[in-house]
PDB file of N, CA, C and O in Angstrom, chain B, residues numbered from 101:
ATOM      1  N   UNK B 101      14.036  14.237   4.003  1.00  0.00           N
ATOM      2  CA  UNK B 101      14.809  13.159   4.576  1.00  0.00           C
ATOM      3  C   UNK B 101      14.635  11.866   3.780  1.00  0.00           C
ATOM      4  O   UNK B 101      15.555  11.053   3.687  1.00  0.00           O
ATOM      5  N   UNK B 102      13.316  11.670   3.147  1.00  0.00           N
ATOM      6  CA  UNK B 102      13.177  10.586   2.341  1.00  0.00           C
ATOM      7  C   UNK B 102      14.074  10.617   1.105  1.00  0.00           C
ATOM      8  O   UNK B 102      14.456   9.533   0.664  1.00  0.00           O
ATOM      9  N   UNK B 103      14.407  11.618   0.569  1.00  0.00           N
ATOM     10  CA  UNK B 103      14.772  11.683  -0.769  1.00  0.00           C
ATOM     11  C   UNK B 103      16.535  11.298  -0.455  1.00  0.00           C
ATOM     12  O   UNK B 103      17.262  10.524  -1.078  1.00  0.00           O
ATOM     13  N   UNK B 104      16.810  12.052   0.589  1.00  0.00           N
ATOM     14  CA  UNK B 104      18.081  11.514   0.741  1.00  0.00           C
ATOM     15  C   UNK B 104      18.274  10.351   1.465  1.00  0.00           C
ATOM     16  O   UNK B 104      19.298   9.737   1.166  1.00  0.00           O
ATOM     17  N   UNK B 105      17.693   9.955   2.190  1.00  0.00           N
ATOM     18  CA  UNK B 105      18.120   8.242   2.647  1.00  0.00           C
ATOM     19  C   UNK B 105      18.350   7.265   1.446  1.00  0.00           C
ATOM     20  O   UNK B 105      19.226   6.413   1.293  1.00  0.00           O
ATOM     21  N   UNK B 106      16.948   7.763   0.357  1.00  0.00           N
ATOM     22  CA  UNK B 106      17.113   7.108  -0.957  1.00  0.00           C
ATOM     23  C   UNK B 106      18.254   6.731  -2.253  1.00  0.00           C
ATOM     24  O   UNK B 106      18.534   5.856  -3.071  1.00  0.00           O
ATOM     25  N   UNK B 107      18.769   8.440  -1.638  1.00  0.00           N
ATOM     26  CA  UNK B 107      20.019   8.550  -2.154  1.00  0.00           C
ATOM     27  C   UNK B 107      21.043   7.918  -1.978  1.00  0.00           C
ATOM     28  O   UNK B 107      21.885   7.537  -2.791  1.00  0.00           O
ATOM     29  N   UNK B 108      20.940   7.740  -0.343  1.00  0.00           N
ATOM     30  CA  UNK B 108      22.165   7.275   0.348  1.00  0.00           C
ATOM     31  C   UNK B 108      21.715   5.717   0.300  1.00  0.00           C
ATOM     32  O   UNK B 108      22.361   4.994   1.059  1.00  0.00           O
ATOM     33  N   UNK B 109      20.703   5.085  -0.477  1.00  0.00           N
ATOM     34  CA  UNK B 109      21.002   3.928  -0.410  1.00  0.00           C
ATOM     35  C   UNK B 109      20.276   2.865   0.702  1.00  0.00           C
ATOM     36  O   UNK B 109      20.550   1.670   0.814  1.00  0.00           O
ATOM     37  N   UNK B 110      19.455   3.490   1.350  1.00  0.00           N
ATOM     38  CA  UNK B 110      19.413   3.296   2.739  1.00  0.00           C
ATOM     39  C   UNK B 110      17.464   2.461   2.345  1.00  0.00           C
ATOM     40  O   UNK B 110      17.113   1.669   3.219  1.00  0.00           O
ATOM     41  N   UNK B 111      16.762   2.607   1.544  1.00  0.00           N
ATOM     42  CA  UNK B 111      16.057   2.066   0.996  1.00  0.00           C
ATOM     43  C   UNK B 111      15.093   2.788  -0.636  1.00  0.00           C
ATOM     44  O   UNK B 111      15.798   3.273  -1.521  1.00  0.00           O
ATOM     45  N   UNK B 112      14.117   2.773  -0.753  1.00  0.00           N
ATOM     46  CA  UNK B 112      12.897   3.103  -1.381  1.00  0.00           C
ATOM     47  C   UNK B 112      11.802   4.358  -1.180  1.00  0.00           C
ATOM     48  O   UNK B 112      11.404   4.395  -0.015  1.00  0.00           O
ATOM     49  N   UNK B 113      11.373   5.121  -1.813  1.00  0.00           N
ATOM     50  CA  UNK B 113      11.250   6.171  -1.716  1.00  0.00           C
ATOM     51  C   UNK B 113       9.517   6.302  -2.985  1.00  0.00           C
ATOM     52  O   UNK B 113       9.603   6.213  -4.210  1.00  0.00           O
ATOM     53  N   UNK B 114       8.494   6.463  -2.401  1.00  0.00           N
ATOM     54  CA  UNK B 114       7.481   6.538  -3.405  1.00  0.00           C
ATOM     55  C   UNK B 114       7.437   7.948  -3.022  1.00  0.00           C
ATOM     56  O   UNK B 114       7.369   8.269  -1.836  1.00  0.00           O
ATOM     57  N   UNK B 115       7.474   8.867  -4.037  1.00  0.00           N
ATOM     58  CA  UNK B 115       7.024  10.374  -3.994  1.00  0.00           C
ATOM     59  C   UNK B 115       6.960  11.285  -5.329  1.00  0.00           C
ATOM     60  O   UNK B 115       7.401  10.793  -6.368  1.00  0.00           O
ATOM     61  N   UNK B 116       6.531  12.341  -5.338  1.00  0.00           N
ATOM     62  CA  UNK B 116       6.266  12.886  -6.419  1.00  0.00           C
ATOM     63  C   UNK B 116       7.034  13.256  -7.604  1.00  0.00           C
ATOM     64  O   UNK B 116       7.897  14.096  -7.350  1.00  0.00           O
ATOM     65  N   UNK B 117       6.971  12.826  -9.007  1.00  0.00           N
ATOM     66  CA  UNK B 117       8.223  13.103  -9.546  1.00  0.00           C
ATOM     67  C   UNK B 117       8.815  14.780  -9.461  1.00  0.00           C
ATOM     68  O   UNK B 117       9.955  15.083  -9.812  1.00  0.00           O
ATOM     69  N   UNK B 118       8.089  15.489  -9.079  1.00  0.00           N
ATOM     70  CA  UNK B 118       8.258  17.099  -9.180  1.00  0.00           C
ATOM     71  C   UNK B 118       9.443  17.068  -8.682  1.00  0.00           C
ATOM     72  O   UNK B 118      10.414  17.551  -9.264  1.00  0.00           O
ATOM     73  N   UNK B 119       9.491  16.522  -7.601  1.00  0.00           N
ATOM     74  CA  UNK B 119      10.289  16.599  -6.554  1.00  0.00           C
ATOM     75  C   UNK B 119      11.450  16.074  -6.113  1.00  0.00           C
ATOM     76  O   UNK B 119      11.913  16.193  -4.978  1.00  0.00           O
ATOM     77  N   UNK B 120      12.040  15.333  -7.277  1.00  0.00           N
ATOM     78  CA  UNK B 120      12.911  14.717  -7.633  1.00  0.00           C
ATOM     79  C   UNK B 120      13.776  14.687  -8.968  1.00  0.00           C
ATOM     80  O   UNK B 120      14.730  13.931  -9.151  1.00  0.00           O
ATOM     81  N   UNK B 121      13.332  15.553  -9.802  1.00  0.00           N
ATOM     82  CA  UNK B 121      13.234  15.915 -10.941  1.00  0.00           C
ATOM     83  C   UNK B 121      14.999  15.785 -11.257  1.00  0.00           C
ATOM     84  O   UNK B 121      15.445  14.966 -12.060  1.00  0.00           O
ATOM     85  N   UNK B 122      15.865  16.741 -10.474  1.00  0.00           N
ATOM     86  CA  UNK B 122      17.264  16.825 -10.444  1.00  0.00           C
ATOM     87  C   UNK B 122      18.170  16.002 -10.043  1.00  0.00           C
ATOM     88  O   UNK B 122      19.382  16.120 -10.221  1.00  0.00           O
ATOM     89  N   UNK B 123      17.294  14.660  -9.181  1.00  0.00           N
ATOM     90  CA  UNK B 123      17.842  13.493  -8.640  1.00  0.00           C
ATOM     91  C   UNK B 123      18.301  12.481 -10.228  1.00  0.00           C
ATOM     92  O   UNK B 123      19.361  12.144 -10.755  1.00  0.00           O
ATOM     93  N   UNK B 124      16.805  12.286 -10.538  1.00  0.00           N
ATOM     94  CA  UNK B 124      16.716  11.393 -11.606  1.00  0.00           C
ATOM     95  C   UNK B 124      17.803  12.273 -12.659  1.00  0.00           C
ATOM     96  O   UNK B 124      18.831  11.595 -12.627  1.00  0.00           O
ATOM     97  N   UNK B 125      17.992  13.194 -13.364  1.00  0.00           N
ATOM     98  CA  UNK B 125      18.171  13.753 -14.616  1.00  0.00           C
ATOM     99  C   UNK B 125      19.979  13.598 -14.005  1.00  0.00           C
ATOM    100  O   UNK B 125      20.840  13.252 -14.813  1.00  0.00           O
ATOM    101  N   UNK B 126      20.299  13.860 -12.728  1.00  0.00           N
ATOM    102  CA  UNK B 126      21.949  13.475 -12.735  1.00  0.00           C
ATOM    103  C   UNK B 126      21.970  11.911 -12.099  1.00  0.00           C
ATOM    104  O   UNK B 126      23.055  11.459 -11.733  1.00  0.00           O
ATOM    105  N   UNK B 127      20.920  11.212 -11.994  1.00  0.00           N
ATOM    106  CA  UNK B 127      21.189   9.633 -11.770  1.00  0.00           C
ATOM    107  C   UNK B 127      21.622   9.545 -10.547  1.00  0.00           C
ATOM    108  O   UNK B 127      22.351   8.559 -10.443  1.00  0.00           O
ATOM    109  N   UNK B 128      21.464  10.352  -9.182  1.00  0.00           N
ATOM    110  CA  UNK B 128      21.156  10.312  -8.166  1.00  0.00           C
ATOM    111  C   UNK B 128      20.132   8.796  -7.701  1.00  0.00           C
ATOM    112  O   UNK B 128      20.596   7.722  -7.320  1.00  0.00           O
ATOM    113  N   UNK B 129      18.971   9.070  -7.843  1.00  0.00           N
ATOM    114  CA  UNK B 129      18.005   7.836  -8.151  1.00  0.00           C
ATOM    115  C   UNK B 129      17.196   8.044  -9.562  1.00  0.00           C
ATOM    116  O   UNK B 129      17.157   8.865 -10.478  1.00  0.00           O
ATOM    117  N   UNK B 130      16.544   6.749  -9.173  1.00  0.00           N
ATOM    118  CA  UNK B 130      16.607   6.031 -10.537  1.00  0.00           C
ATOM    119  C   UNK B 130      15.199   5.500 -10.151  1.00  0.00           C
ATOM    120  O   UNK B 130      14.840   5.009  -9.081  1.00  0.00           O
ATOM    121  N   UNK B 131      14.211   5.807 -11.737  1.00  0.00           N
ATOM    122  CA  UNK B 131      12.453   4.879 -11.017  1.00  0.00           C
ATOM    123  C   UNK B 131      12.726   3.478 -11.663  1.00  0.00           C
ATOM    124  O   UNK B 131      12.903   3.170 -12.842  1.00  0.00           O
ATOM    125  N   UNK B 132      12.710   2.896 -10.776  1.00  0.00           N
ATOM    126  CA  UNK B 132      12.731   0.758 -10.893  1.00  0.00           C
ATOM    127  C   UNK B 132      12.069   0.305 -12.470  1.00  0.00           C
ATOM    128  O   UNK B 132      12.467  -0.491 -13.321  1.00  0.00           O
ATOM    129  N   UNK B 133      10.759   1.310 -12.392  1.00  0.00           N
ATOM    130  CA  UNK B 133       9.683   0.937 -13.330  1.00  0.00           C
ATOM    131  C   UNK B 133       9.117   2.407 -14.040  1.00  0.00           C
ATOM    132  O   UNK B 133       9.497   3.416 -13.446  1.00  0.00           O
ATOM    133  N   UNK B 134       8.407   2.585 -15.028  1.00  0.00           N
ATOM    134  CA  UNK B 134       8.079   3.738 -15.496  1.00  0.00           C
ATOM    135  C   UNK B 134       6.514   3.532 -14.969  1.00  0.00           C
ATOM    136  O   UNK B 134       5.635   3.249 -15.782  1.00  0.00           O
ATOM    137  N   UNK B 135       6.287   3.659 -13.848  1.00  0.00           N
ATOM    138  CA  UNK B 135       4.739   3.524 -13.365  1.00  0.00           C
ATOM    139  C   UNK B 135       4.347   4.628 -12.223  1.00  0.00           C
ATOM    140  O   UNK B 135       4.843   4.458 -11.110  1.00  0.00           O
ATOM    141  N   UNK B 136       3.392   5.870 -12.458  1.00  0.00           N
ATOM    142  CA  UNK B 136       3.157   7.055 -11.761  1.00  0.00           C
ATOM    143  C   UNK B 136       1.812   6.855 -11.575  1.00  0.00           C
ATOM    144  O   UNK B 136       1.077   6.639 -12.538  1.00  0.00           O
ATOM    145  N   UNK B 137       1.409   6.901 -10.459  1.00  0.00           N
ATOM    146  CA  UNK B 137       0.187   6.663  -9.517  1.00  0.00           C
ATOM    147  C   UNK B 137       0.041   8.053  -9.427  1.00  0.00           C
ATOM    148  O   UNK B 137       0.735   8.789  -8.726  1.00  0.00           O
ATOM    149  N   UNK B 138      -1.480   8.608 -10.630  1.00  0.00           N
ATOM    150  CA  UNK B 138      -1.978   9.752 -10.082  1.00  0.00           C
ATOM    151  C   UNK B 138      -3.532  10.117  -8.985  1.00  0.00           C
ATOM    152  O   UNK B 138      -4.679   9.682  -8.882  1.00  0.00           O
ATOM    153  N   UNK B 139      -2.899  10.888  -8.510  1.00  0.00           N
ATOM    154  CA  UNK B 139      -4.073  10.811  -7.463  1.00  0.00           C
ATOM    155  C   UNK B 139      -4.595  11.822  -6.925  1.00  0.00           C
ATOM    156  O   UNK B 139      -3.830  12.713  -6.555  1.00  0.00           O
ATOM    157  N   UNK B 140      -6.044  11.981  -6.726  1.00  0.00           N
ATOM    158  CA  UNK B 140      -6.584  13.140  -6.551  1.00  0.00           C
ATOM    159  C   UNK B 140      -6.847  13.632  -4.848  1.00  0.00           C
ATOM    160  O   UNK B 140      -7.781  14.201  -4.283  1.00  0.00           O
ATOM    161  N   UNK B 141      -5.864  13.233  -4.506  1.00  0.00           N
ATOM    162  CA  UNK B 141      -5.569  13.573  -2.938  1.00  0.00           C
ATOM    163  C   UNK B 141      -4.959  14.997  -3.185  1.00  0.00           C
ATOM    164  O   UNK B 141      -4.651  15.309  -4.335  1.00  0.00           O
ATOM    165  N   UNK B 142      -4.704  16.189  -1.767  1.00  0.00           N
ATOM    166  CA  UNK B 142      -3.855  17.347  -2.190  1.00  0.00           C
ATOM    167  C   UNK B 142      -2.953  16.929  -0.873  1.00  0.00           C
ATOM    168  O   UNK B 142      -3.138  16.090   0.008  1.00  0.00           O
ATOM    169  N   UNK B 143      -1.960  17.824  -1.109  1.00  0.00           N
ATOM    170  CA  UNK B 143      -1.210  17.953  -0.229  1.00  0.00           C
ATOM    171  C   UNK B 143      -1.538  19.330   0.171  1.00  0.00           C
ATOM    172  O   UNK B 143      -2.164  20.098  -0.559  1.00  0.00           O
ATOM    173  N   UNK B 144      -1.083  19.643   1.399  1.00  0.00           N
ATOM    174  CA  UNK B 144      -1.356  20.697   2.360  1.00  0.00           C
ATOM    175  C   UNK B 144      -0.304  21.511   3.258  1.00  0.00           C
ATOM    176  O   UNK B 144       0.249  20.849   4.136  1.00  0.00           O
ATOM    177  N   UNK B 145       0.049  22.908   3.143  1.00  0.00           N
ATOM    178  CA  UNK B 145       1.149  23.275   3.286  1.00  0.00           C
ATOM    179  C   UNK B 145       0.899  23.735   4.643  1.00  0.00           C
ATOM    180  O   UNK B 145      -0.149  24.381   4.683  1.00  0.00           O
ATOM    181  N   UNK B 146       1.599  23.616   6.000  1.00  0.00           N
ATOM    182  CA  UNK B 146       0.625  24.356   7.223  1.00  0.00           C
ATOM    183  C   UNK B 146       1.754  24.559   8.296  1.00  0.00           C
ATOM    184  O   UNK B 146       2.613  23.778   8.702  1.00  0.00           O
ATOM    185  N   UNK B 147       1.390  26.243   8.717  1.00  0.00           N
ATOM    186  CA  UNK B 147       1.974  26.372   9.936  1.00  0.00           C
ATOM    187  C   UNK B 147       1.598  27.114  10.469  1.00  0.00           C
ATOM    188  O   UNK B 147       0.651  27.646   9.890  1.00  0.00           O
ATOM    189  N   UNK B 148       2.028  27.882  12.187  1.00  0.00           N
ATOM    190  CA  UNK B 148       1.340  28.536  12.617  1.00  0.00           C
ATOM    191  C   UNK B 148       1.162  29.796  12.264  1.00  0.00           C
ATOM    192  O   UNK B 148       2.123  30.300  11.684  1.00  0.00           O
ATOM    193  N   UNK B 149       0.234  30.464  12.431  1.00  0.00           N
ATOM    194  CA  UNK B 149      -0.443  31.394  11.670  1.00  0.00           C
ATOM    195  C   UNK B 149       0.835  33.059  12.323  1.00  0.00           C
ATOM    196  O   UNK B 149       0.852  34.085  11.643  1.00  0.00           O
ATOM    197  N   UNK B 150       1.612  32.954  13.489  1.00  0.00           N
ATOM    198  CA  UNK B 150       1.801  33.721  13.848  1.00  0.00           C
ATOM    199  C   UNK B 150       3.489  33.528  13.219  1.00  0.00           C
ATOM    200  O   UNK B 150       4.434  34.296  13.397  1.00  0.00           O
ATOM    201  N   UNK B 151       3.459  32.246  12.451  1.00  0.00           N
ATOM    202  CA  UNK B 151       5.263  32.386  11.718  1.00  0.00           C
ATOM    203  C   UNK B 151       4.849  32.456  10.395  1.00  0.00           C
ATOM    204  O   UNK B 151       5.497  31.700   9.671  1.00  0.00           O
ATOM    205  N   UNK B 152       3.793  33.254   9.701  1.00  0.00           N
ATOM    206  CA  UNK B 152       3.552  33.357   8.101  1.00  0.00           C
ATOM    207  C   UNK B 152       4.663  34.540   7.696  1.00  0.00           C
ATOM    208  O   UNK B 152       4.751  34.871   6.514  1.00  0.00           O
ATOM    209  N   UNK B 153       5.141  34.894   8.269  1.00  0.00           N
ATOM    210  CA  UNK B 153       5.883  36.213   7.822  1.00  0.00           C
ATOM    211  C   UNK B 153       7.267  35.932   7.923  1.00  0.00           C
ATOM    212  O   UNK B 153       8.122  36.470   7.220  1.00  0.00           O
ATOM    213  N   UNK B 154       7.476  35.115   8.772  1.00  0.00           N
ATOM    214  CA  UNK B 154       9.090  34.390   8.945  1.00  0.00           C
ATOM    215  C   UNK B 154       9.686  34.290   7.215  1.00  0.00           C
ATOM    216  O   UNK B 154       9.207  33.755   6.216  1.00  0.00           O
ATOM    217  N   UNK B 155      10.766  34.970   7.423  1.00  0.00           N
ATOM    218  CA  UNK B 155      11.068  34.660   6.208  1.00  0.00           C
ATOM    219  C   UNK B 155      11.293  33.891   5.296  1.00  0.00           C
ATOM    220  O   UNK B 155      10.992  34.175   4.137  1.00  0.00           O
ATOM    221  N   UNK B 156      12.040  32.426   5.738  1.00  0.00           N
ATOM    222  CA  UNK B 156      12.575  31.349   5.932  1.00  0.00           C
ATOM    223  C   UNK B 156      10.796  30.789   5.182  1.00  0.00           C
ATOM    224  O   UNK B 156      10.496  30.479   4.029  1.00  0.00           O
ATOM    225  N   UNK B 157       9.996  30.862   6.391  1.00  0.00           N
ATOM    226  CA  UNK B 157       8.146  30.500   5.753  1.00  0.00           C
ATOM    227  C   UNK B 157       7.996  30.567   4.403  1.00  0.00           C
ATOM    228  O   UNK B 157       7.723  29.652   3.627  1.00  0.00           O
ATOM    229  N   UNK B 158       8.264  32.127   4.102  1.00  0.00           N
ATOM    230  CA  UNK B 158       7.777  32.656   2.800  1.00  0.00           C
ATOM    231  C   UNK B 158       8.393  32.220   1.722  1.00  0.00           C
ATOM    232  O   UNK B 158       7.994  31.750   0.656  1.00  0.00           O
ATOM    233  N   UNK B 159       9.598  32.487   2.239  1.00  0.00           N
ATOM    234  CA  UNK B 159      10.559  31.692   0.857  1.00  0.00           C
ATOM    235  C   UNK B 159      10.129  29.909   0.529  1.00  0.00           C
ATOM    236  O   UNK B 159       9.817  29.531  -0.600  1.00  0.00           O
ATOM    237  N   UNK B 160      10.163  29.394   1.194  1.00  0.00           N
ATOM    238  CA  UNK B 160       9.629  27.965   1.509  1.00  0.00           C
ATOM    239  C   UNK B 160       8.143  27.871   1.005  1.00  0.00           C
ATOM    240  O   UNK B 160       7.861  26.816   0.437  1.00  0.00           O
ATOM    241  N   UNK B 161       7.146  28.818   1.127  1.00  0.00           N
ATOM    242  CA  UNK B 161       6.094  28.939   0.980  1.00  0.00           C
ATOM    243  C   UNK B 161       5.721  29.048  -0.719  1.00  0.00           C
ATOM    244  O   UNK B 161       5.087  28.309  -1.472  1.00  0.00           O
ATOM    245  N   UNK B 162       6.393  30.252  -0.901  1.00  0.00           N
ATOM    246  CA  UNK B 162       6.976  30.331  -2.372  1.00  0.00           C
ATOM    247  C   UNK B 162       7.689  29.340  -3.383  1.00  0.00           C
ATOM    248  O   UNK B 162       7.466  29.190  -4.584  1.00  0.00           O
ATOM    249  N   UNK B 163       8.428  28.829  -2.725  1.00  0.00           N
ATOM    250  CA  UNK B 163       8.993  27.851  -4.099  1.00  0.00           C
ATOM    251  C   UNK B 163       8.203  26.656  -4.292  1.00  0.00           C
ATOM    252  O   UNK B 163       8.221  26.072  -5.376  1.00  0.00           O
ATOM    253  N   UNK B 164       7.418  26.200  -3.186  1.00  0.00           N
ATOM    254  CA  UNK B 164       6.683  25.341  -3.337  1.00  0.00           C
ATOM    255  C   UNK B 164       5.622  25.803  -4.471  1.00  0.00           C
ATOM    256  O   UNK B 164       5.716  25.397  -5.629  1.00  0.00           O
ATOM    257  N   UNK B 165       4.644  26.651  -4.054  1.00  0.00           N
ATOM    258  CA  UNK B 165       3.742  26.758  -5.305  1.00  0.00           C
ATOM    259  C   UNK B 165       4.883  27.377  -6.792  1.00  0.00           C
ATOM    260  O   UNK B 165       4.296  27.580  -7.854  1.00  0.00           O
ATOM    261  N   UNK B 166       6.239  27.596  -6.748  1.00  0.00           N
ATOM    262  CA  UNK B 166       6.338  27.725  -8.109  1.00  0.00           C
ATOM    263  C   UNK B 166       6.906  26.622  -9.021  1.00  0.00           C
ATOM    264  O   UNK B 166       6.956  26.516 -10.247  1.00  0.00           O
ATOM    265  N   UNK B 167       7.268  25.935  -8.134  1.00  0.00           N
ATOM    266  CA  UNK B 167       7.327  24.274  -8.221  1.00  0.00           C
ATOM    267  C   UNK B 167       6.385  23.438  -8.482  1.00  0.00           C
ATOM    268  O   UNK B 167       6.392  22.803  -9.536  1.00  0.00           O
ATOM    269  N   UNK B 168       5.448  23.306  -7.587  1.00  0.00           N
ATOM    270  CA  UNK B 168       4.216  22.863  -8.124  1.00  0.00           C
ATOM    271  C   UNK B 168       2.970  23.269  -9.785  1.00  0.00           C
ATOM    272  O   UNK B 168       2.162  22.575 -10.401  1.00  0.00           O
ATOM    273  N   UNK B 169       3.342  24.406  -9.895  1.00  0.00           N
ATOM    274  CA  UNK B 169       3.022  24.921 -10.868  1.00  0.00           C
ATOM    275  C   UNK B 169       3.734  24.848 -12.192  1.00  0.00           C
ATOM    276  O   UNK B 169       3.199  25.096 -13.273  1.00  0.00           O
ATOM    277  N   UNK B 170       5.224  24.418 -11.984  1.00  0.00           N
ATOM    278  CA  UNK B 170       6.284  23.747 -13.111  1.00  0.00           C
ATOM    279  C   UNK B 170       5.753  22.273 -13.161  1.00  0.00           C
ATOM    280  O   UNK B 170       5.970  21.624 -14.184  1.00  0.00           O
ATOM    281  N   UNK B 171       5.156  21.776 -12.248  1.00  0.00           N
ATOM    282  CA  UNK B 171       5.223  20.526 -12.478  1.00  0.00           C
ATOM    283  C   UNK B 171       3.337  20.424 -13.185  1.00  0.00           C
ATOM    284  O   UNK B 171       2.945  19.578 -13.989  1.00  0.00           O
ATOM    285  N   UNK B 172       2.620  21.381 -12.660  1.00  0.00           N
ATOM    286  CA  UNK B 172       1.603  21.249 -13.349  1.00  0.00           C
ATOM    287  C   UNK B 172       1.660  21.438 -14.551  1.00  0.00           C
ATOM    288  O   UNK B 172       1.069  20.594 -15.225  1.00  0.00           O
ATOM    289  N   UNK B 173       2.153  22.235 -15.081  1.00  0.00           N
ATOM    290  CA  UNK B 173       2.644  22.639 -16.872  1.00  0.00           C
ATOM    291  C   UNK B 173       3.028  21.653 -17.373  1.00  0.00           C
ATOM    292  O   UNK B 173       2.985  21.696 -18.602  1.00  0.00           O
ATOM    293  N   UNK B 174       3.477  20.559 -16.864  1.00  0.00           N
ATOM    294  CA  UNK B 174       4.383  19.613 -17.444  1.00  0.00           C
ATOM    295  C   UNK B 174       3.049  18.687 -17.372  1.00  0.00           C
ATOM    296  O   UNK B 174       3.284  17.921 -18.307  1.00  0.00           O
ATOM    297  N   UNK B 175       2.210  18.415 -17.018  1.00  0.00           N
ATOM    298  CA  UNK B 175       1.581  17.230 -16.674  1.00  0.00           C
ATOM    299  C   UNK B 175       0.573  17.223 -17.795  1.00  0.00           C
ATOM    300  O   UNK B 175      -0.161  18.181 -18.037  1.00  0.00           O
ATOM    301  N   UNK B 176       0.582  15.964 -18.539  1.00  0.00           N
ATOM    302  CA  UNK B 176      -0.158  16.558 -19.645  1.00  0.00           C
ATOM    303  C   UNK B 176      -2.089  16.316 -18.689  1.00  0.00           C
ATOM    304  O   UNK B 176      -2.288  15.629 -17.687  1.00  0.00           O
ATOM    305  N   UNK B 177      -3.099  17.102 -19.434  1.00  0.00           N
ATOM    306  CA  UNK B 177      -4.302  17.685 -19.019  1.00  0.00           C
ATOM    307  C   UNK B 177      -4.988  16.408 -18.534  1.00  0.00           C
ATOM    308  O   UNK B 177      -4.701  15.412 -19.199  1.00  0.00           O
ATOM    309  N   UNK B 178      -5.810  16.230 -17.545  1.00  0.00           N
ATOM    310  CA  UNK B 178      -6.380  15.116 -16.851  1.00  0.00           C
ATOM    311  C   UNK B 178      -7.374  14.477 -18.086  1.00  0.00           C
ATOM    312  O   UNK B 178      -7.542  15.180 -19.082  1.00  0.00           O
ATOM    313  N   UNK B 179      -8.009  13.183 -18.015  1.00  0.00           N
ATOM    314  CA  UNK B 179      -8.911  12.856 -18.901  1.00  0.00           C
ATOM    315  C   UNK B 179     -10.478  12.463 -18.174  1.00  0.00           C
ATOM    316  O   UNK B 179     -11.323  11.687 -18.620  1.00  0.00           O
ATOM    317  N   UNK B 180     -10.522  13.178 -17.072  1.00  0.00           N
ATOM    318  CA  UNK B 180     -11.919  13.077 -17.099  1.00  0.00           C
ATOM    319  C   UNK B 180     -11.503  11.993 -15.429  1.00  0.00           C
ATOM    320  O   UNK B 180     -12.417  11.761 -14.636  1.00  0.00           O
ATOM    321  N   UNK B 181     -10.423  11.604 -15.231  1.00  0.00           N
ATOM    322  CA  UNK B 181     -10.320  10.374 -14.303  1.00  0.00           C
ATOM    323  C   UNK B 181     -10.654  11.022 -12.646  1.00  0.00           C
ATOM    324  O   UNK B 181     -10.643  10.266 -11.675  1.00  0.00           O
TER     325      UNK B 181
END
């Protein structure tokens, strides 16, 4: 919902470039500044244990880590920070 309010104009949007990747490259949005705040927080994927099999879950479950893992490839290697 953030990514599209952003879209639509509606304000500002701090989030991961992974995840926006197709916004920026057709000029959807646009970063103000070239400045990426990395941070050693995780994000956390969670639901109830009795909808892991839902399909809708899995698929969802799935593109996230193969997404995340495109975007790790891309990131050049940490320096120690």
């Amino acid at each position: 919902m953030v990514i599209q309010a952003a879209i639509a104009g509606i304000g500002v949007a701090v989030l991961p470039r992974f995840l926006i990747e197709d916004e920026l490259a057709s000029g959807r949005l646009v970063m103000p500044f070239e400045l990426e705040v990395r941070s050693h927080q995780a994000y956390s994927l969670v639901y109830p244990q009795d909808k892991q099999h839902i399909p809708a879950v899995v698929a969802f479950r799935d593109w996230l880590l193969v997404e995340a893992e495109r975007a790790r490839s891309k990131t050049p290697a940490s320096s120690g920070d």
